[in-house]
C-alpha positions in Angstrom: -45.4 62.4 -1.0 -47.1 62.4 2.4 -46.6 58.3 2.8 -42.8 59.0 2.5 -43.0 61.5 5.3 -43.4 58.9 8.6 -40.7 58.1 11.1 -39.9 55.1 9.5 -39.5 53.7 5.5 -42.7 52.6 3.9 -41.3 49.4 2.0 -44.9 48.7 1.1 -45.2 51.8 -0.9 -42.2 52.1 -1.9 -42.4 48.8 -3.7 -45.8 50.2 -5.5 -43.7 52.8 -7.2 -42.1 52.8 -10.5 -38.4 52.7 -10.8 -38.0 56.2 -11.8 -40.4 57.4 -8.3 -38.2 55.5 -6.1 -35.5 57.7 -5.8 -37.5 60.6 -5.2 -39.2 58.6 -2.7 -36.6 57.9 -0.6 -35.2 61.1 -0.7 -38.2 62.8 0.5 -38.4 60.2 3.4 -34.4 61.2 4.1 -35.1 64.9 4.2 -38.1 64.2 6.3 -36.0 61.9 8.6 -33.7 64.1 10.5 -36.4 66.7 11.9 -38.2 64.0 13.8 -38.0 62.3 17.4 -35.4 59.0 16.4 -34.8 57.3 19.3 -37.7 54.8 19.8 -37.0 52.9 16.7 -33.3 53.7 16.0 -32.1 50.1 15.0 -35.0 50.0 12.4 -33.8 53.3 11.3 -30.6 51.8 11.0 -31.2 48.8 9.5 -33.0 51.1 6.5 -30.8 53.6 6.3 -27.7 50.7 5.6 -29.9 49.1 3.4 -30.5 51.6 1.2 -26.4 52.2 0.5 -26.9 49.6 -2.3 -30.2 51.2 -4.0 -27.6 53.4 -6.4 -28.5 56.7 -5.1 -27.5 59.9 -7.2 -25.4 62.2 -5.2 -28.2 64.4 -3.5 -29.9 61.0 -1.9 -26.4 59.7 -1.1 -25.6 63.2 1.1 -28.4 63.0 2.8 -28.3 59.8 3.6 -25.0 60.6 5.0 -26.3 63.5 7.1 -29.2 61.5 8.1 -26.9 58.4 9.3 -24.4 60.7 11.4 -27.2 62.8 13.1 -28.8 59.6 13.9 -25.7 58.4 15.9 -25.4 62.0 17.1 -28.9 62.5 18.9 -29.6 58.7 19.6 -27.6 55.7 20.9 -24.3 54.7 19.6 -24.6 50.6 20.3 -24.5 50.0 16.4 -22.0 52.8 15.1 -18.9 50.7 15.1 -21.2 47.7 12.9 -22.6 50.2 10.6 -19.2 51.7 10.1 -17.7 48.3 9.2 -20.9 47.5 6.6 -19.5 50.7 5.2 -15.7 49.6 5.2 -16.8 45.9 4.3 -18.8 48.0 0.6 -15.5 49.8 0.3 -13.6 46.6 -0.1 -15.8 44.6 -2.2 -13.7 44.0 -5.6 -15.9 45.4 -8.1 -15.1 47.9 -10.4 -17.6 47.9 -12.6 -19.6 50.9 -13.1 -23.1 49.4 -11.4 -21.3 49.1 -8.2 -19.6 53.0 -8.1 -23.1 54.3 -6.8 -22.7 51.7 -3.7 -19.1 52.4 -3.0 -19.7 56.3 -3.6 -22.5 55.9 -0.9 -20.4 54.1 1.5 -17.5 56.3 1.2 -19.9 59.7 1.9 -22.0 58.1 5.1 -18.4 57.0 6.7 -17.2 61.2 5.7 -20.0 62.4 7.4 -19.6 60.7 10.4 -16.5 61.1 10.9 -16.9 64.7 10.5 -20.0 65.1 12.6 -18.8 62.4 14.9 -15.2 62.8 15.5 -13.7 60.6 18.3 -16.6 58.9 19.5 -15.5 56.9 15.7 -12.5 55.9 18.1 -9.5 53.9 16.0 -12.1 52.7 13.3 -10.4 55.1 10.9 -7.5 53.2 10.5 -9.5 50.4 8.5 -11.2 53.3 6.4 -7.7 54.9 5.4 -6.6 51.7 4.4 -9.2 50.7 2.2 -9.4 54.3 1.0 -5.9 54.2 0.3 -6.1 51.4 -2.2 -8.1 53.3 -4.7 -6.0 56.3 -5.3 -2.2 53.6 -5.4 -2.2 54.1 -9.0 -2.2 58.0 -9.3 0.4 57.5 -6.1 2.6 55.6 -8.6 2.2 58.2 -11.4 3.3 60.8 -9.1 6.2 59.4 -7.5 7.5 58.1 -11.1 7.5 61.6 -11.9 8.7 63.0 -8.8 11.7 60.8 -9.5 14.3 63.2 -11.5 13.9 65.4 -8.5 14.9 63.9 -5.6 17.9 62.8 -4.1 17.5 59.0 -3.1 19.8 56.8 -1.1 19.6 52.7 -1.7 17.4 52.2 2.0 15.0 54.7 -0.3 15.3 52.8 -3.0 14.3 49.5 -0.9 11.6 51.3 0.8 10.0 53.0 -2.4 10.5 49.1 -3.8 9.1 47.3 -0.9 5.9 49.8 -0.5 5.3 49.3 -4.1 4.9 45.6 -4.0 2.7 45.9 -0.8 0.7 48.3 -2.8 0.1 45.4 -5.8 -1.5 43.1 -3.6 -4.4 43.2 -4.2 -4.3 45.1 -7.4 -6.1 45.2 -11.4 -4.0 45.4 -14.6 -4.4 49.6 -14.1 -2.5 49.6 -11.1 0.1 46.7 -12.0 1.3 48.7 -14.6 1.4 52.0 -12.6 3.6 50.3 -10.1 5.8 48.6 -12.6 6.6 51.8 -14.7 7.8 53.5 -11.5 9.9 50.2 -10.3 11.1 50.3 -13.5 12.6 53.9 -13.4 13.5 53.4 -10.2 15.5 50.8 -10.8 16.8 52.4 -13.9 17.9 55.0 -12.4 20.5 53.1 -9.8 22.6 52.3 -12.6 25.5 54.8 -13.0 25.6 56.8 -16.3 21.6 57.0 -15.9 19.4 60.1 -14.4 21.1 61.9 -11.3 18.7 61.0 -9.0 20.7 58.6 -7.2 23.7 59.8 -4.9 26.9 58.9 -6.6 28.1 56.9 -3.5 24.9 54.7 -3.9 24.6 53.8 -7.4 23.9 50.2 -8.0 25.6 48.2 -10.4 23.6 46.2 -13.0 23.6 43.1 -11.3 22.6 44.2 -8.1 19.5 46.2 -9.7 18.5 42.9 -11.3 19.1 40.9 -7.8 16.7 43.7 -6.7 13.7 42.6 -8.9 14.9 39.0 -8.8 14.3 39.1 -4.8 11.1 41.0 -5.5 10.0 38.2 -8.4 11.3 35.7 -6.0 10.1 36.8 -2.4 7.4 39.1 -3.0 6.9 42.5 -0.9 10.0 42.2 1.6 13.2 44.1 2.0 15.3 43.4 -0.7 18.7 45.2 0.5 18.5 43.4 3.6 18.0 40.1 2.0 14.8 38.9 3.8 13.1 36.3 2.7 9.7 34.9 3.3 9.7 32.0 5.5 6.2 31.2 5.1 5.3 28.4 2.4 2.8 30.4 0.6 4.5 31.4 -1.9 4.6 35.3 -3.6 1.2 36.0 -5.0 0.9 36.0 -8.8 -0.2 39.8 -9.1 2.7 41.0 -7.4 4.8 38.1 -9.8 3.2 39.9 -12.6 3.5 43.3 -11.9 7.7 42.4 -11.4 7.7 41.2 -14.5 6.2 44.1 -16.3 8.2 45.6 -14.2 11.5 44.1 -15.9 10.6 45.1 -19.0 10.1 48.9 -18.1 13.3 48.8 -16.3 14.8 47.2 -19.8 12.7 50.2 -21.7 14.5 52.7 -19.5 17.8 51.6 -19.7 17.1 51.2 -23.7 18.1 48.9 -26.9 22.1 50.1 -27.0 22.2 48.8 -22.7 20.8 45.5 -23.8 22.8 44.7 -26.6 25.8 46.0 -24.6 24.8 43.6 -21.5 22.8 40.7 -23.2 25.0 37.6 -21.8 24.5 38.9 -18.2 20.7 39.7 -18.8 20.0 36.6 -20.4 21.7 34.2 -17.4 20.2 36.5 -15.2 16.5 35.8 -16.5 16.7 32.5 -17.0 18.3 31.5 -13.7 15.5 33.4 -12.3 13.0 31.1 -13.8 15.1 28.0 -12.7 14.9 29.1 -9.1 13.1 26.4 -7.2 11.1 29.1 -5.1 9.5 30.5 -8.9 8.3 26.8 -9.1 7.2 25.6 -5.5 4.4 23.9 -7.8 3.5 22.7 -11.2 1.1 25.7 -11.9 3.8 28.1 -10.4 6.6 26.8 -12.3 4.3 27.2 -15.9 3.0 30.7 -14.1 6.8 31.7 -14.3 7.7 30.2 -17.4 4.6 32.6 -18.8 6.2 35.4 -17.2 10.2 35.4 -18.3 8.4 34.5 -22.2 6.6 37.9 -21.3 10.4 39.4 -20.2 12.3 37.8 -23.3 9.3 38.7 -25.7 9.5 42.5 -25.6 13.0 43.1 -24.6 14.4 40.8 -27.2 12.4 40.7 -29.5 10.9 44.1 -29.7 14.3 45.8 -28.7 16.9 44.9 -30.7 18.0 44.7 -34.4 18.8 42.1 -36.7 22.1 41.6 -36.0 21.8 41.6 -32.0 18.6 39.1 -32.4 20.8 36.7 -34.0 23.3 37.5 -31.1 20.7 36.9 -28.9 19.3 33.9 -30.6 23.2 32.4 -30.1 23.3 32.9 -26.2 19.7 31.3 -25.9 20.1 28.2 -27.5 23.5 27.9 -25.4 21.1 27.5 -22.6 18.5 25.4 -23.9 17.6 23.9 -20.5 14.7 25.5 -19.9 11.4 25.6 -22.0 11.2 29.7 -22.0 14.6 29.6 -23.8 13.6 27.4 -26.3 10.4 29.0 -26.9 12.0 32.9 -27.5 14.5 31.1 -29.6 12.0 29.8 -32.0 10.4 33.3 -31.8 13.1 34.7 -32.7 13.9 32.7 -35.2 11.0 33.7 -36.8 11.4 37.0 -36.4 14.4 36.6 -38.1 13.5 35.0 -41.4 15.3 34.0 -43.8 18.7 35.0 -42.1 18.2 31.9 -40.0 20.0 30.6 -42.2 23.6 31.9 -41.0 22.6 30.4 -37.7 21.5 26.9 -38.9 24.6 26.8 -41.1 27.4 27.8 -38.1 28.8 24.6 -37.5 30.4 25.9 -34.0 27.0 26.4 -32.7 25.3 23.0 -33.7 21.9 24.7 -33.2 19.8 22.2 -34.4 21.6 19.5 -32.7 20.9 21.0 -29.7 17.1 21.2 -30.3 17.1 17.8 -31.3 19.0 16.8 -28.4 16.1 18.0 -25.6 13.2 17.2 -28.3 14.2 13.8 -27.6 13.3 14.0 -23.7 10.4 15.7 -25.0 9.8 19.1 -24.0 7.4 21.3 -25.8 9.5 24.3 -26.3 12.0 22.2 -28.9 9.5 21.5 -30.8 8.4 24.6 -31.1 11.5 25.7 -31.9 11.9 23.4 -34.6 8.6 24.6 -36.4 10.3 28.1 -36.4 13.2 26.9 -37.9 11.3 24.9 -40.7 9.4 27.7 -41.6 12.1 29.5 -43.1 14.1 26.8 -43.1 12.2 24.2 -45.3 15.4 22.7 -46.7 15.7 20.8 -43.2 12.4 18.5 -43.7 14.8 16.6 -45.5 
């Protein structure tokens, strides 16, 4: 291990070494590094020590290659601190979870804690980028604990917009993990605004149904702005499709919440509501957005709906949809429910007051995809109709 012990990394020998010496290598060379006079070659040193951040060190090389990085800036120059602290923060943000990146981002996260520990304020205001990237990884145990903290406080409806409006901040950029963190608390939250519901919310602010679902409809709509104050974006970038996604998982949990007997009770209202929301020309400021959206109320209808509700309210249900046959998501949950429904399809094909299949014929003629899917769901049980 002498060769490892000189001022500066021996790449050559390094490389001459078998995978399973390296480490050992380099952590000799790290322990060696700190005892010895740095400040004649300190941007090789440097330029090394950053380097080796994506060599997946195990947790002894990666602390002293913290220590080793911060007592470098300590004894010699600081001309290359701020650049080697935004390498560090630039690691940090790299979108990568998988498990052959943890090592670098571990590595990163250790060499910016020691030298802001050993450095303090010479780091000057560079810890506001850290805090913000370090802030991102720990959103979704944020959401689990604020959904629980939930019962227990006392929120007024500017809480409720700010909890809302820091949650859709927080699912930009974001992975299914967190999406669904942040929905299942939106989802409470919202849930519990409605009168008759957890005691969370003041009496003097409850919410109303349809101003809890304006709430997420401004979210699905607008993205992360202030829903009570009715803000909208007037950018033409539209909402980004995580945070569209994580709205409409978050619909469904605030459905789940409020359970099956609430939407049975308040299916009419729910139904216009959803389906006005995918009409709105801001959820279809293009093609993709517009079959983006559709995607997303099939998601809504799907496991409300259909996973919700018994026969009788499906059949309910499956009356109210084809009233509003319009748009393609309709059509589409009308033929899954249809299916779902089996054989008691029947009653509906048969109700002369609701002309059901006159209907789908009626848009299969200007021909939209959802009618005829609709009709295959209908012929399935229905096989009496080919004729």
């Amino acid at each position: 291990m002498e060769v490892s012990q000189s001022l500066t990394l021996n790449e050559a020998a390094l490389q001459q070494l078998p995978d399973d010496k390296k480490p050992h290598f380099i952590f000799e060379w790290l322990r060696f590094l700190d005892k010895t006079d740095i400040k004649n070659c300190q941007q090789k040193l440097v330029a090394q020590l950053v380097n080796l951040l994506r060599e997946n060190l195990g947790p002894p090389a990666r602390r002293v290659l913290a220590r080793c990085l911060a007592t470098l800036f300590s004894v010699g120059d600081t001309f290359l601190l701020f650049d080697t602290v935004n390498k560090c923060n630039d690691i940090i943000k790299v979108k990568d979870d998988s498990p052959s990146y943890l090592p670098t981002r571990l590595a990163a996260i250790c060499c910016l804690g020691s030298m802001y520990e050993k450095l303090g304020r010479m780091m000057g205001r560079s810890y506001e980028e850290t805090v913000t990237n370090l802030v991102r990884g720990v959103r979704a145990a944020a959401a689990h604990v604020l959904r629980s903290m939930l019962p227990l406080q006392k929120l007024t409806a500017t809480d409720v917009d700010a909890i809302a409006a820091a949650c859709l901040r927080a699912a930009h950029p974001s992975d299914y993990q967190l999406r669904c963190a942040i929905a299942e608390l939106l989802g409470a939250l919202f849930a519990a605004t409605q009168a008759g519901d957890a005691t969370s919310i003041t009496t003097k602010n409850k919410l109303g149904m349809p101003p809890a679902l304006n709430l997420l409809m401004g979210a699905f709509l607008r993205g992360g702005t202030s829903f009570l104050k009715g803000e909208i974006i007037k950018s033409g970038s539209g909402v980004n499709r995580e945070v569209r996604v994580c709205v409409t998982h978050a619909y469904v949990n605030f459905v789940q919440n409020m359970g099956g007997v609430w939407l049975e009770r308040n299916m009419t209202t729910f139904l216009n509501h959803v389906l006005d929301l995918v009409a709105n020309p801001k959820a279809a400021s293009s093609h993709v957005d517009a079959v983006y959206s559709r995607k997303c109320i099939n998601y809504i209808l799907r496991n409300t709906l259909g996973k919700m509700l018994g026969e009788k309210a499906q059949a309910s249900a499956c009356r109210e949809i084809i009233q509003i046959h319009l748009l393609v998501c309709a059509l589409t949950e009308a033929g899954e429910l249809s299916l779902q429904l089996g054989t008691s399809v029947h009653n509906l094909v048969a109700d002369n007051t609701l002309k059901m299949i006159d209907t789908i014929f009626t848009v299969t003629l200007e021909g939209r995809a959802g009618a005829l899917s609709a009709l295959h769901s209908l012929l399935v049980h229905c096989p009496a109709l080919e004729c």
